[in-house]
N, C-alpha and C positions, 0 to 999 in steps of 0.2 A: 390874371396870372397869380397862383397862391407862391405866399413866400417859402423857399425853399427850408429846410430843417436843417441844424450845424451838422448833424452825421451824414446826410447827403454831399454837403457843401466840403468836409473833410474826407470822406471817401474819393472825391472828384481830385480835391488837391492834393491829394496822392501820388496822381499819374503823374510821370515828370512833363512838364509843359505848361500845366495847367493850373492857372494861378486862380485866386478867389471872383475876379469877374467874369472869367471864361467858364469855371464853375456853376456860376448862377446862371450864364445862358447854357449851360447844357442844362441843368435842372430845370430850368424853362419849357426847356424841350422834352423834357419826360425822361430826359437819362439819370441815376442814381448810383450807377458803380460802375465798375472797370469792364462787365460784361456788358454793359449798356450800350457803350463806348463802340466796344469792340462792334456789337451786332449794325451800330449805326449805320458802322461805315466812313468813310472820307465823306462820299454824300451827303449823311448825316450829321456830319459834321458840320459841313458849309452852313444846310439849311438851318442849322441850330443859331447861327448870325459869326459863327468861327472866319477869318481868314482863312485862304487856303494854304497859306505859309503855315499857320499855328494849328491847322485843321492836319495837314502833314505829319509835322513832330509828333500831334497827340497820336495819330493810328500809327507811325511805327514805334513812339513810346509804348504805348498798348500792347503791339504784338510781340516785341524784345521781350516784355516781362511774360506774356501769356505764355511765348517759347520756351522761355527759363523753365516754366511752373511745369511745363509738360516734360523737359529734359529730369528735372528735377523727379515726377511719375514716373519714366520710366526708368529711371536708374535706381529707383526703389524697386520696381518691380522685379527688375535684372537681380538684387540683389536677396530677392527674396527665390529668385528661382535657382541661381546659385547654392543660394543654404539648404535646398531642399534636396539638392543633386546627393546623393552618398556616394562618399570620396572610392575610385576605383579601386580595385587590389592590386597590389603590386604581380610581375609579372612572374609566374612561376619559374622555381628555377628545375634542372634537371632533376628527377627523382631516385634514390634509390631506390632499386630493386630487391625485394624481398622471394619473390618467385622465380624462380629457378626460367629462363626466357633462352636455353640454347647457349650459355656460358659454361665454363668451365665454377665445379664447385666450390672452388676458393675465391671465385669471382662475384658470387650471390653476395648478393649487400653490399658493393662498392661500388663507384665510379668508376668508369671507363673511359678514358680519352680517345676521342678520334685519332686513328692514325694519323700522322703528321705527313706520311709518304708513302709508296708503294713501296719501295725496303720497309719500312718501320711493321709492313702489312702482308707482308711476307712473312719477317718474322716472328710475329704473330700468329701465324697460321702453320708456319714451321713448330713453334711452341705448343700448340695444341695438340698436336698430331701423338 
């Protein structure tokens, strides 16, 4: 069993759980970073000479952080497709009329309120006449 290297051995004690002896048996075992970990398994953990107590902690220490890293992607991503949206236009409001559309001619180019009532629309129509 070759000895393991300090940047595998610091990589390893990174994960929370995993102190410098538990380290060396996973390096043992061929694992060298946090995706080692993860691919091993609990199984692989056991077989690395881990407890199942300490085999525990490390695979859900492992996947707490891998969750993060992924929450952490897609809320970048979120926030890049946000920036890219072009902000909508506000909602038009009524137009004046420049074209003469069945009004009376002092009425081209202004607003017209809805009748407010069937009097108001009466005389209205009494006015036109």
């Amino acid at each position: 069993m070759a000895k393991a290297s300090k940047k595998v051995i610091e990589a390893l004690t990174a994960i929370p759980g995993v102190g410098e002896a538990t380290a060396k048996k996973l390096a043992a075992a061929g694992m060298s970073s946090k995706t080692d970990v993860v691919k091993a398994g609990l199984k692989g953990l056991k077989a690395a000479g881990i407890t199942a107590g300490t085999a525990a902690k490390i695979a859900k220490a492992v996947a707490s952080t891998k969750a993060k890293s992924v929450s952490k992607k897609a809320k970048a991503v979120s926030k890049k497709v946000k920036a890219k949206k072009t902000p909508s236009s506000p909602a038009t409001k009524s137009k004046v009329s420049t074209e003469e559309s069945g009004v009376r001619g002092d009425q081209i180019g202004t607003k017209i309120a809805a009748p407010k009532s069937v009097a108001d629309m009466l005389k209205r129509v009494n006015r036109s006449n």
